[in-house]
C-alpha positions in Angstrom: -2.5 9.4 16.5 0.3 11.8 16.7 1.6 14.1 12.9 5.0 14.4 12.8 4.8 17.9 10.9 7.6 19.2 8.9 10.7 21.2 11.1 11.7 24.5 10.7 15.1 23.9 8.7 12.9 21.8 5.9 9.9 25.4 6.1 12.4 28.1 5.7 14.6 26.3 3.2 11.2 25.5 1.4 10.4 29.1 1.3 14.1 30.0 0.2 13.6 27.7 -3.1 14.4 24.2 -1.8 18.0 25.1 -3.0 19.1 24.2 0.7 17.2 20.6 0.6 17.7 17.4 -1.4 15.7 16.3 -3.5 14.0 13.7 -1.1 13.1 16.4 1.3 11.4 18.9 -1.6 9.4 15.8 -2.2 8.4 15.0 1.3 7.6 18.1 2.5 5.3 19.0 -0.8 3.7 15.5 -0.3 3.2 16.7 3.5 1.8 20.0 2.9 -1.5 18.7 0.8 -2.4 17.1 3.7 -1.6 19.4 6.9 -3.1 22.4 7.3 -0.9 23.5 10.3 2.2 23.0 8.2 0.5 25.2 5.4 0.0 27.7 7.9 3.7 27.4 8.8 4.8 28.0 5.7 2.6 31.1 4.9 3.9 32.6 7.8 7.3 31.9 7.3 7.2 33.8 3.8 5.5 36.8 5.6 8.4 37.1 7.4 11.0 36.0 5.5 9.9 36.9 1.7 7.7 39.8 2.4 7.8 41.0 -1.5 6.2 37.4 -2.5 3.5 37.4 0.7 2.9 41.3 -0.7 2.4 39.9 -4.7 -0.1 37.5 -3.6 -2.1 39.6 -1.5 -1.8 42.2 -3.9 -3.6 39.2 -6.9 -5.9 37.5 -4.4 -7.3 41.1 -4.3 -7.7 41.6 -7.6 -9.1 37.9 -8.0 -11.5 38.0 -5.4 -14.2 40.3 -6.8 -14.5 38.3 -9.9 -14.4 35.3 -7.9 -17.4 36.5 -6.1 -19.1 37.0 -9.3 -18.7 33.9 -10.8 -20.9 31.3 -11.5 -20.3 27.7 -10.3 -19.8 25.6 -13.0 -21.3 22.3 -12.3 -19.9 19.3 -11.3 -18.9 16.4 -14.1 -18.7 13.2 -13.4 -15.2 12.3 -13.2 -15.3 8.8 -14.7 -12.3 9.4 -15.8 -10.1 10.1 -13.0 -9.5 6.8 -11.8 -7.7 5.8 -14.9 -5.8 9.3 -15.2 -4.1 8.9 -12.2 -2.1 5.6 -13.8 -1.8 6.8 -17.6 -1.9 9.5 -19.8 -3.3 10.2 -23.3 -0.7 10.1 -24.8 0.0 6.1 -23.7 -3.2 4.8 -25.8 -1.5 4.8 -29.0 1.8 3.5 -28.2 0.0 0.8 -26.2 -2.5 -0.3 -29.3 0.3 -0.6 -31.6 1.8 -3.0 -28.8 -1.1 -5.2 -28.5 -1.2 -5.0 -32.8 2.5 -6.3 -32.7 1.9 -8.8 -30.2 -1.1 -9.9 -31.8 0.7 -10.3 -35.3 3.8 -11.9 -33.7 1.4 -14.6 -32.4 -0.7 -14.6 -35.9 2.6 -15.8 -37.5 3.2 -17.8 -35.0 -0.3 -20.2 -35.2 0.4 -19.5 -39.1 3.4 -21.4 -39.1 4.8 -18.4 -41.0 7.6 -16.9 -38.4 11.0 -17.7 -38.0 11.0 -21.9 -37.8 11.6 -23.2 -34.6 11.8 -19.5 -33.3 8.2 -18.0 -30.9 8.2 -15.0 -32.6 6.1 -13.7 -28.9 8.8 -15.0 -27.2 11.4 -13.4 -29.4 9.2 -9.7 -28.6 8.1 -10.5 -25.0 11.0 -8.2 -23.4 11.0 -5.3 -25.7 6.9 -5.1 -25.5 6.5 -3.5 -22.2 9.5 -1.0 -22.7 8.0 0.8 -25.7 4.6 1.7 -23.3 7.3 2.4 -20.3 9.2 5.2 -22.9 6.5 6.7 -24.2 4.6 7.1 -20.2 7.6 9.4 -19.5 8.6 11.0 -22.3 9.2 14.5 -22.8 8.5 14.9 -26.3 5.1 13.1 -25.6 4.0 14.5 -22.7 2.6 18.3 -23.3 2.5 18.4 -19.5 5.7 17.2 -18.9 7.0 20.1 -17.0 3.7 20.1 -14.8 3.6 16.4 -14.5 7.2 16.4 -13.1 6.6 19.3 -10.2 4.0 17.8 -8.6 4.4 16.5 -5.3 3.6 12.9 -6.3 6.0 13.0 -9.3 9.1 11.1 -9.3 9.7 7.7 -8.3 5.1 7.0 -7.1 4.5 8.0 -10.4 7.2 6.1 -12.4 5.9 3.0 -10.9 2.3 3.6 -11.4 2.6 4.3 -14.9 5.1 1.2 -15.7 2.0 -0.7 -13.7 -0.1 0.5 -16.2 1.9 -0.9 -19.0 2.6 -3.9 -17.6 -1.6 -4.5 -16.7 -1.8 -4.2 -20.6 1.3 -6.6 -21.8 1.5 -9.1 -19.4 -2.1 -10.3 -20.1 -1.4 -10.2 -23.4 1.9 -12.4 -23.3 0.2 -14.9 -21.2 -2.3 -15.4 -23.5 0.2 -15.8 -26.7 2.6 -17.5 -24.5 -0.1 -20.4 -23.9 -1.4 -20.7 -27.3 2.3 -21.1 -28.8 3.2 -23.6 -25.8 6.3 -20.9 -24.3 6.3 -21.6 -20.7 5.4 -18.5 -18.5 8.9 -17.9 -17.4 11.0 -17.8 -20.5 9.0 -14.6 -21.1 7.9 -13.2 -18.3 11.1 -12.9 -16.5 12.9 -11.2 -19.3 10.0 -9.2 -19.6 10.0 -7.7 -16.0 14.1 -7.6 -16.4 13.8 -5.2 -19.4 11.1 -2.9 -17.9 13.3 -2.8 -14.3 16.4 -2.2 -16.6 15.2 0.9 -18.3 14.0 2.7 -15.3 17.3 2.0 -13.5 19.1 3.5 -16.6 16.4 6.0 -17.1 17.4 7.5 -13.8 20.9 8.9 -15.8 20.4 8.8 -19.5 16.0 9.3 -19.0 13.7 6.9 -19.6 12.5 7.4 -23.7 17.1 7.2 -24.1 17.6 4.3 -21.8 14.3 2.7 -24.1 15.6 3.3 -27.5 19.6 2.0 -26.7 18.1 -1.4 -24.8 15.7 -2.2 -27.6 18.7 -1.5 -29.6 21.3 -3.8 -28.2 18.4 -6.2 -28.2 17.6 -6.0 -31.8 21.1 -6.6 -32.4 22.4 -8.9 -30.1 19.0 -11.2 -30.0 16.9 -10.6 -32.6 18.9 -10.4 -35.9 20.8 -13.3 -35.1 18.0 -15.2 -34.3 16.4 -14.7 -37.1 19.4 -15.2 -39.2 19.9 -18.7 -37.7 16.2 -19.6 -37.2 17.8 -21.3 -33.9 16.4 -19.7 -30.2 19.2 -17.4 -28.5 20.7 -18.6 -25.1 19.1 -15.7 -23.4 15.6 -17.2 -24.7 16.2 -20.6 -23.2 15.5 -21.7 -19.5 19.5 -22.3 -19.5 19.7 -18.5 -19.3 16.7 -18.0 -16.8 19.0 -17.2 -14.0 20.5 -14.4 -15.5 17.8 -12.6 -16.1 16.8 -13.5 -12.4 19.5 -11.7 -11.1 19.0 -8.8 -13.6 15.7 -8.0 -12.6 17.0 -8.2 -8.9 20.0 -5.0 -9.8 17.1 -3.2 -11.7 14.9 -3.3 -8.9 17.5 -2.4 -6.2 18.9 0.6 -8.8 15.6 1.6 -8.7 14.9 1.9 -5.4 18.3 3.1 -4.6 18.1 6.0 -7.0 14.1 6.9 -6.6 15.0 10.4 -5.6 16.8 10.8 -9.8 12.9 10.4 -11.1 11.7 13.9 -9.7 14.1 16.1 -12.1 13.1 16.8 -15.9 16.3 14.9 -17.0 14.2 11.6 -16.6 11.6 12.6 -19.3 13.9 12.8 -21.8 
C-alpha cells in the first residue's frame, strides 16, 4: 500500500510558520507527521537548512537534556483506565453535565407530579437547550485550563468538536428518551429539535465561538419559546409535530455549515 507523504511546498511552508498554508493544510500535515517517520525526517532536514538558528537551539537543549536523561529513573507505567474516556471529554464537562441530568431529572419530576406548566412537557419544553449547555462548556475557553494546548494539537478542530458534542449527546439523549417515554412525548418532537440546536451552535460557533453562539441560542429560546409557553400554559408551534419539518431542515443547514466551515474550529476564536 503506497503513502502519499507530504510535498515540498506544504514542508518548507511548515518550517516557515505555516503562514504560507491554510488552515486545512497546517492540519493535515501535523495529522501526517505523527504517523510518518520519512516526512519527520523531511522536515528536520528542511529546518537544518533553512532555519539553521532553530536546528542550532535544539541541538544546543537536547545536549543539555540528555545527560540527565540518562540518569533518570523510569517511572513506572500506570494503568491508563482513563484514557479511553479522555480522548471524548474533559474534566471540566462532569459538572456541567450532572447539573443537566439534575434538570432533566426535575423537569420530568414535575412532570409525573402533575406540578409543571398544565398541558405543557416541561422535558419537552428543555429537550433542545439540554445538549447545548454540555456542547458550551466542552469548548469553552474560560473552562478549559488547556485551551491553548487543546486547540494546537493536530487533532483539534473540527475531529475534536464532533467527539466532544458525541459525548454530550451519549449523556442527553438517553436521558430524554427515557423522560420522553414516561411523559408519553413522541421521540421526534424532542429529538429532532434536540440535534437541530446542538448542529446550530457549532455552525454559529464557527464565527461568534461555541460558549457565545450557546448563551444567545438558549437566549432567543428562553424568550421566544419558553416564557410564552409558560405564560399561556398552551405548547408552542415549534414543539408540535406541525413544526417537525422545520426543524428537519434546520438540522440539515447546521450540519452542511458545519462541514463546510470544519477548517473555522482549529483557531482559539472557537473557544470563546
Amino acid at each position: 500500500m503506497s503513502v502519499e507523504h507530504a510535498s515540498k511546498r506544504i514542508i518548507e511552508g511548515y518550517v516557515r510558520g505555516g503562514v504560507d498554508l491554510s488552515a486545512d493544510e497546517v492540519w493535515a500535515v501535523e495529522a501526517h507527521l505523527e504517523m510518518c517517520r520519512v516526512c519527520r525526517d523531511r522536515l528536520s532536514a528542511a529546518v537544518g537548512a533553512g532555519v539553521p538558528a532553530v536546528a542550532s537551539l535544539v541541538d544546543t537543549v537536547w545536549s543539555g537534556l540528555e545527560p540527565q536523561l540518562a540518569v533518570t529513573a523510569t517511572m513506572p507505567r500506570r494503568r491508563r483506565r482513563s484514557a479511553p474516556l479522555s480522548r471524548w471529554m474533559t474534566p471540566t464537562m462532569v459538572p456541567w453535565l450532572a447539573m443537566v441530568v439534575g434538570v432533566t431529572l426535575l423537569a420530568l419530576l414535575l412532570d409525573l407530579s402533575g406540578t409543571g406548566s398544565g398541558e405543557v412537557s416541561l422535558v419537552l419544553l428543555l429537550a433542545p437547550v439540554l445538549p447545548v449547555l454540555g456542547v458550551a462548556a466542552s469548548w469553552s475557553r474560560g473552562l478549559d485550563p488547556a485551551y491553548e494546548l487543546t486547540a494546537s494539537v493536530p487533532r483539534a478542530g473540527l475531529y475534536l468538536v464532533l467527539r466532544r458534542t458525541a459525548s454530550v449527546l451519549a449523556v442527553v439523549v438517553p436521558l430524554l428518551l427515557v423522560g420522553g417515554w414516561v411523559t408519553g412525548v413522541m421521540v421526534a418532537q424532542w429529538l429532532l429539535p434536540c440535534l437541530a440546536f446542538t448542529s446550530t451552535t457549532l455552525a454559529l460557533g464557527g464565527v461568534v465561538g461555541v460558549t457565545r453562539a450557546a448563551v444567545v441560542l438558549a437566549t432567543v429560546w428562553a424568550v421566544l419559546v419558553v416564557a410564552p409557553t409558560l405564560a399561556t400554559s398552551r405548547t408552542a408551534f415549534a414543539l408540535q409535530t406541525g413544526g417537525l419539518p422545520a426543524w428537519g431542515l434546520i438540522l440539515a443547514l447546521g450540519v452542511g455549515v458545519v462541514i463546510a466551515r470544519r477548517g473555522a474550529y482549529t483557531v482559539l476564536g472557537t473557544h470563546q
